[in-house]
C-alpha positions in Angstrom: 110.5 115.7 104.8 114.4 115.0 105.4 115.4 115.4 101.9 113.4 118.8 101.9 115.2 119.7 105.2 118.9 119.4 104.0 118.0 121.2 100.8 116.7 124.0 102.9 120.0 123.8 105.1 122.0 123.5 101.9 120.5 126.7 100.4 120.8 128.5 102.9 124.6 127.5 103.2 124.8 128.4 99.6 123.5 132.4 100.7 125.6 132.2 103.7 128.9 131.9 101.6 127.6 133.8 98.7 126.7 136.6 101.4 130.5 136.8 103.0 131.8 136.4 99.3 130.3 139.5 98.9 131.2 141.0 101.5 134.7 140.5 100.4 134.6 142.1 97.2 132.9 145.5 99.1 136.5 145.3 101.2 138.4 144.6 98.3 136.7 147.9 96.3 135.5 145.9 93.5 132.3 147.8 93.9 133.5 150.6 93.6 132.0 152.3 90.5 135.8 153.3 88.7 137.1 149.6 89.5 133.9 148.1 87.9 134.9 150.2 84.7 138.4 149.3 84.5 138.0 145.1 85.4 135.1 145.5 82.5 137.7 147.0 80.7 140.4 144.3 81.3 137.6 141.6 81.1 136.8 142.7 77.5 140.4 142.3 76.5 141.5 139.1 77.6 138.7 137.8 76.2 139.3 139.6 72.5 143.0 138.9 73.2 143.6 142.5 72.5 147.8 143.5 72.0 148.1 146.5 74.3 146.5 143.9 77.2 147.9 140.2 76.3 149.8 137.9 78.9 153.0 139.4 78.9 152.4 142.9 77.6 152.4 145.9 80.0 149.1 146.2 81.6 147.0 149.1 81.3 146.8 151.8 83.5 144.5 151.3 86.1 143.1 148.0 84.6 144.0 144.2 86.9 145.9 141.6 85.2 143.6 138.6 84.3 144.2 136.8 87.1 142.8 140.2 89.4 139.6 140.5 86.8 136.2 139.8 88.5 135.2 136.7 85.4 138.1 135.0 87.2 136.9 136.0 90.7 133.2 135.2 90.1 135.0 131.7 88.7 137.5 130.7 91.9 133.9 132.0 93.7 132.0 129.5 92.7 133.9 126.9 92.6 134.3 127.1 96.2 130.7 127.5 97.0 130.2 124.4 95.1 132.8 122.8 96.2 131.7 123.6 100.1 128.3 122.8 99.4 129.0 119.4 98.0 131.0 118.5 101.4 128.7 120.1 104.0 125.6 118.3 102.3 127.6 114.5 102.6 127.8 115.4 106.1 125.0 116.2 106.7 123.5 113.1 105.1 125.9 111.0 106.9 124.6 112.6 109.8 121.0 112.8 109.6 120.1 110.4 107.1 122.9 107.1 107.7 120.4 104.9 106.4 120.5 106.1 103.0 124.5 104.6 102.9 122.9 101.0 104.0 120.1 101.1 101.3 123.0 102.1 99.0 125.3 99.0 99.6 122.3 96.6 100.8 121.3 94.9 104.1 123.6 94.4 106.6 125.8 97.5 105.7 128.2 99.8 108.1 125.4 100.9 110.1 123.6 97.9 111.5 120.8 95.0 110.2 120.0 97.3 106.8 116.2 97.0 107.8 115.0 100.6 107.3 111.6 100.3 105.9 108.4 101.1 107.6 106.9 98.9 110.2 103.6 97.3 109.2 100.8 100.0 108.5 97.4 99.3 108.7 96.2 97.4 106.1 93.4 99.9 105.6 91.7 102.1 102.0 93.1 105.2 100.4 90.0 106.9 99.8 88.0 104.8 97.1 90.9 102.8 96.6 92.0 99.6 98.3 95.3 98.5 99.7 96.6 95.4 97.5 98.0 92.5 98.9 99.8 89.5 97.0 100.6 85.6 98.0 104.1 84.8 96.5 106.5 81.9 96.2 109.7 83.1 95.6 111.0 79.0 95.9 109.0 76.8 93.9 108.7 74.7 90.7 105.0 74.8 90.3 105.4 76.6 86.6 104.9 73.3 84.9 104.7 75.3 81.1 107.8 77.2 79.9 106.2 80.3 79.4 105.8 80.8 83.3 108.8 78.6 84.4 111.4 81.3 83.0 109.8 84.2 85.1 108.2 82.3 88.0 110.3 79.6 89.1 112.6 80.0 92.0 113.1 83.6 91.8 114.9 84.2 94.6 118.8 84.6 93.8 118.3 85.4 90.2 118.4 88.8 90.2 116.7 88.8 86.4 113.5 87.2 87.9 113.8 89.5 91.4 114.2 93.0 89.4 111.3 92.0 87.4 109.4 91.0 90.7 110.2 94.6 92.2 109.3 96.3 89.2 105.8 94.1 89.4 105.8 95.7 93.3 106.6 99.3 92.1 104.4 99.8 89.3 101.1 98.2 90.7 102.2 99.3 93.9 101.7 96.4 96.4 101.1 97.2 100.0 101.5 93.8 101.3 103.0 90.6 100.5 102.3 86.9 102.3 105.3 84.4 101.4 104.7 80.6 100.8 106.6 77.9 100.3 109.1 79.2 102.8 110.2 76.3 105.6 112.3 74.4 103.2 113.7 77.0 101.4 114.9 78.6 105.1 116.8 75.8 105.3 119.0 75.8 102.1 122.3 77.2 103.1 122.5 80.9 101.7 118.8 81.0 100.9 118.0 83.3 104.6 120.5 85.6 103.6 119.2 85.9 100.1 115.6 86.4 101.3 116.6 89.0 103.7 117.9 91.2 100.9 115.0 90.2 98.8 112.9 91.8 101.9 114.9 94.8 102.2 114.2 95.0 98.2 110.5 95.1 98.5 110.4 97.4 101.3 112.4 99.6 99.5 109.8 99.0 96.7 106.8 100.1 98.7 106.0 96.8 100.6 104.5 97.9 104.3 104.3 94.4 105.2 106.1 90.7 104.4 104.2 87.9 106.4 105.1 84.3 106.0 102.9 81.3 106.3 102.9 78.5 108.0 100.5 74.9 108.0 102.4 73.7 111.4 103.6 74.3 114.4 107.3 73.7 113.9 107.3 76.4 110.8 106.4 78.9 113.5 109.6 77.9 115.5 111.4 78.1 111.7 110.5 81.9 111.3 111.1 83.0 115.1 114.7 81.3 114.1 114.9 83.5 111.0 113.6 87.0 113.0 116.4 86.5 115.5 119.2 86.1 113.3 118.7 87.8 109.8 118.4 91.5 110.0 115.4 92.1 107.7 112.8 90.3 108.8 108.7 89.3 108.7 105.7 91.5 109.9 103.8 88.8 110.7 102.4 85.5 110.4 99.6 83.7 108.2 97.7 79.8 108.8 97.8 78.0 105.6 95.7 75.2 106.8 92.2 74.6 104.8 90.3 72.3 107.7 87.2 73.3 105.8 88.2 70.5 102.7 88.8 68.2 104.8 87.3 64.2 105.0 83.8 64.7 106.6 84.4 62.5 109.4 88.0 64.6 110.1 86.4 68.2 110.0 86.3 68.5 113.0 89.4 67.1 114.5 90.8 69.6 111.6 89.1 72.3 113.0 90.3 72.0 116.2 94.1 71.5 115.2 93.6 74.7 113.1 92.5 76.6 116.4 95.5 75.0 118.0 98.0 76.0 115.7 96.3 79.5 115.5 97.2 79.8 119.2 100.3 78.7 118.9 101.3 80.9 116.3 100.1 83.8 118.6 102.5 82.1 121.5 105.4 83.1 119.1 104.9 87.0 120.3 107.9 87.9 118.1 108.9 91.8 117.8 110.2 93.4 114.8 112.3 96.3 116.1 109.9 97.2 119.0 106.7 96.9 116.4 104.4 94.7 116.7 103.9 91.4 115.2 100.4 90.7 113.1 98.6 87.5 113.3 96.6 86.4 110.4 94.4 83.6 109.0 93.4 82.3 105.7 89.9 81.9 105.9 87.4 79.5 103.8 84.6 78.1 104.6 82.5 78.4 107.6 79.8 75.8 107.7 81.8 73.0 107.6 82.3 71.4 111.1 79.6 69.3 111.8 77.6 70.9 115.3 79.6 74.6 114.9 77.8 77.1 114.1 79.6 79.4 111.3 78.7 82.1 113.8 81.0 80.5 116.4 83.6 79.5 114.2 84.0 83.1 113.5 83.9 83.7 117.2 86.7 81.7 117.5 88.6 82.7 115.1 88.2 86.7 115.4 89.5 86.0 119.0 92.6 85.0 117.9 93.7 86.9 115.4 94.5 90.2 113.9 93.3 90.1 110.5 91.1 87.1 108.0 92.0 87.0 104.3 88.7 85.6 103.8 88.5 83.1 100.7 86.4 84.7 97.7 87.4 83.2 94.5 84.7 83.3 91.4 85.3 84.8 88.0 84.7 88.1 88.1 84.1 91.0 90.8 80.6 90.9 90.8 79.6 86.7 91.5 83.5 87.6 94.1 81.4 89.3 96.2 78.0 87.3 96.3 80.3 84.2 96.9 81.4 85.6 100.9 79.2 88.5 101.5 77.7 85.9 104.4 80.9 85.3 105.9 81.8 88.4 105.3 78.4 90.0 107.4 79.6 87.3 110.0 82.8 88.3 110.3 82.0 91.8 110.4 79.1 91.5 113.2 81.6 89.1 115.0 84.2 92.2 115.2 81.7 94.6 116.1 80.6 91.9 119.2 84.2 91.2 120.6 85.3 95.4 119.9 88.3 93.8 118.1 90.6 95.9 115.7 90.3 92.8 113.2 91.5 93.7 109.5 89.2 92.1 107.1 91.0 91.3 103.7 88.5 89.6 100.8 91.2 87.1 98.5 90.4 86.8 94.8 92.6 84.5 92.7 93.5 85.4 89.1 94.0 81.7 88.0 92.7 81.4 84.5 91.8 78.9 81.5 95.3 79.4 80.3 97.1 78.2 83.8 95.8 77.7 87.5 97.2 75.3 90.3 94.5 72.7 89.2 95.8 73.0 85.5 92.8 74.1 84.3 90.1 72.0 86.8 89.5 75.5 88.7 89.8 78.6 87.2 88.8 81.9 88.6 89.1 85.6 87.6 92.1 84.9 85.4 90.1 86.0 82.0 88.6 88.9 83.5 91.7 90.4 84.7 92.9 89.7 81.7 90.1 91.0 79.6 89.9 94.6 81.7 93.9 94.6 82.9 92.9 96.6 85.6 93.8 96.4 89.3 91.5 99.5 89.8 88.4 98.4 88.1 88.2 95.4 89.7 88.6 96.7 93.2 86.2 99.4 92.4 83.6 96.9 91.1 84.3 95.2 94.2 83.4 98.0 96.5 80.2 99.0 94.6 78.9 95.9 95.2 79.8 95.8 98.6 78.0 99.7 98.9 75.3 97.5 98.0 75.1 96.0 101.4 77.5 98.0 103.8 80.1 100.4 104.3 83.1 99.1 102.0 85.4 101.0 104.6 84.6 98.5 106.8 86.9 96.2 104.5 90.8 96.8 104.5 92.1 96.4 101.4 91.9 93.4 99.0 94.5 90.5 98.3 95.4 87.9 95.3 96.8 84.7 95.0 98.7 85.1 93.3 101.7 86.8 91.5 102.6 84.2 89.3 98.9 84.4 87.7 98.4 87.8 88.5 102.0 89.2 86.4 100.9 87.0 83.7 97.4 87.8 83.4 98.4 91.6 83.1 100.9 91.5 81.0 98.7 89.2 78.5 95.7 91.6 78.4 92.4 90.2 75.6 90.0 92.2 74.1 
């Protein structure tokens, strides 16, 4: 909408000085019908050169020098209206648009923190089409085989493996993206800097969203640290504590020090520019405290936060869905119960035969994403099956864990 506005503005500038331009000539007779004869005239002869008219040689009667002919006018014309143009547009985008000099020279530029991309955006469908979410590392050695390791493997501050990351972003166009791995790398000296350009970057790309997650208290503290002092800086905050695989006879003190971190992560009521901050949780299992109902776990959990990336991991988009369409029913009944504005968010993994966390122990929808190298079928075979059941509206968007699997698998499509 801006970029349309200063074209109109520059237009119109261009008919404003076009318009007195010609009113010049009407004062200056070139108009008039005799004087558009004889600069035609002179106009044909400079440009054949002709003797009787050449630099130099008496001019003809009634004809302008070369320098009085209307091709030179119309030239020293135009120039200026181009010229004019050129500096009343820079204005104006200085003006109107000063952003567009920080996103030029990067975060942190002459006017202010360099975070100029949307706030967070409900996490909600397009149409028939999900919002994508990804889990990413951008600090970590987890690519054991070579093959991953060069692409993968502490990506932030090489700028080959961060362009390739952004054009990942642009091209399958990611709405949201929840970073792991972060507390340690936060504090490597340099590294905050670097991953507040890196945000910048994926904003810029598209990215609504950038959450970090956390497994205990004091990582909370970390990323209120980073929000104060680093000008981009997270949307929001995720748990990344599975209670639900814990020892039997610790589930439940697990359970509770999972609620207990949830509601201390919701202490940390951090803003980001005036928006607000989300609260998430990722979500497994819910029959797994012994003398909880998964109906009150759910309770307890929708009442704390603002959105459940809810564990769905199976090998394909069909068995996906049948894996949490219960917890998903409880979820969804639990929302409806407490009138919440809770995002639901199913989570698929794309860890395959070829390489998974569990080096090959678990492997998920790796060979079918790789087999169809689609984003779009498999959310679409996603949401028929859920149409099976209920309104796939009621769903907002879909996320995978994670890029490293997820780049690979596409870009090593089977037949």
């Amino acid at each position: 909408m801006l970029t349309r506005n200063i074209n109109i503005v520059l237009f119109g500038l261009s008919l404003l000085i076009s318009g007195s331009t010609y009113a010049a000539d009407l004062e200056q007779g070139l108009d008039a019908p005799n004087a558009h004869a004889s600069i035609e005239m002179s106009n044909l002869a400079f440009v054949l050169g002709s003797e009787e008219n050449a630099v130099g040689a008496p001019p003809i009667e009634g004809v302008r020098s070369w320098r009085q002919s209307r091709a030179w006018y119309q030239i020293k014309k135009w120039v200026s209206i181009t010229v004019g143009v050129g500096i009343f547009g820079g204005i104006v985008i200085a003006v109107v648009q000063p952003f567009a000099i920080v996103q030029l020279f990067g975060a942190g530029g002459l006017f202010g923190d360099g975070d100029n991309s949307p706030g967070p955006l409900p996490f909600v469908p397009n149409g028939d089409a999900f919002s994508r979410g990804m889990y990413l590392s951008v600090w970590t050695d987890a690519a054991e085989d070579p093959i991953l390791a060069d692409k993968y493997n502490y990506i932030l501050g090489d700028s080959r493996k961060e362009f390739h990351l952004i054009e990942f972003i642009k091209k399958y166009k990611i709405d949201s993206i929840s970073l792991f791995n972060l507390p340690v790398l936060l504090d490597m000296p340099g590294m905050p800097e670097k991953l507040s350009q890196l945000i910048v970057a994926t904003k810029n790309a598209g990215v609504k969203e950038v959450l970090a997650a956390g497994s205990k208290k004091a990582d909370w503290v970390v990323y209120a640290g980073f929000q104060k002092n680093y000008p981009a800086r997270f949307d929001g905050l995720i748990t990344e504590v599975e209670f639900w695989n814990s020892q039997d006879s610790e589930k439940t003190s697990a359970y509770k020090a999972f609620l207990d971190l949830a509601d201390d992560m919701r202490a940390h009521s951090i803003q980001t520019q005036g928006r607000p901050f989300k609260f998430a949780v990722y979500m497994g299992l819910l029959d797994s405290v012994p003398n909880v109902s998964q109906q009150e776990v759910a309770r307890e959990i929708v009442s704390r936060v603002d959105r459940v990336i809810l564990h769905c991991y199976e090998k394909n988009p069909q068995t996906s869905y049948q894996n949490c369409k219960d917890r998903m029913s409880t979820f969804l009944s639990e929302k409806e119960s407490q009138a919440k504005d809770m995002e639901l968010v199913p989570l698929v993994s794309t860890e395959g035969p070829e390489f998974s966390a569990s080096n090959g122990r678990e492997t998920f929808m790796g060979s079918w994403l790789q087999g169809n190298a689609s984003f779009e079928k498999l959310e679409s075979e996603f949401r028929n099956q859920i149409r099976q059941d209920t309104d796939p509206n009621k769903l907002s968007g879909i996320y995978y864990y994670e890029y490293m699997y997820t780049d690979y698998d596409l870009s090593h499509p089977k037949n």
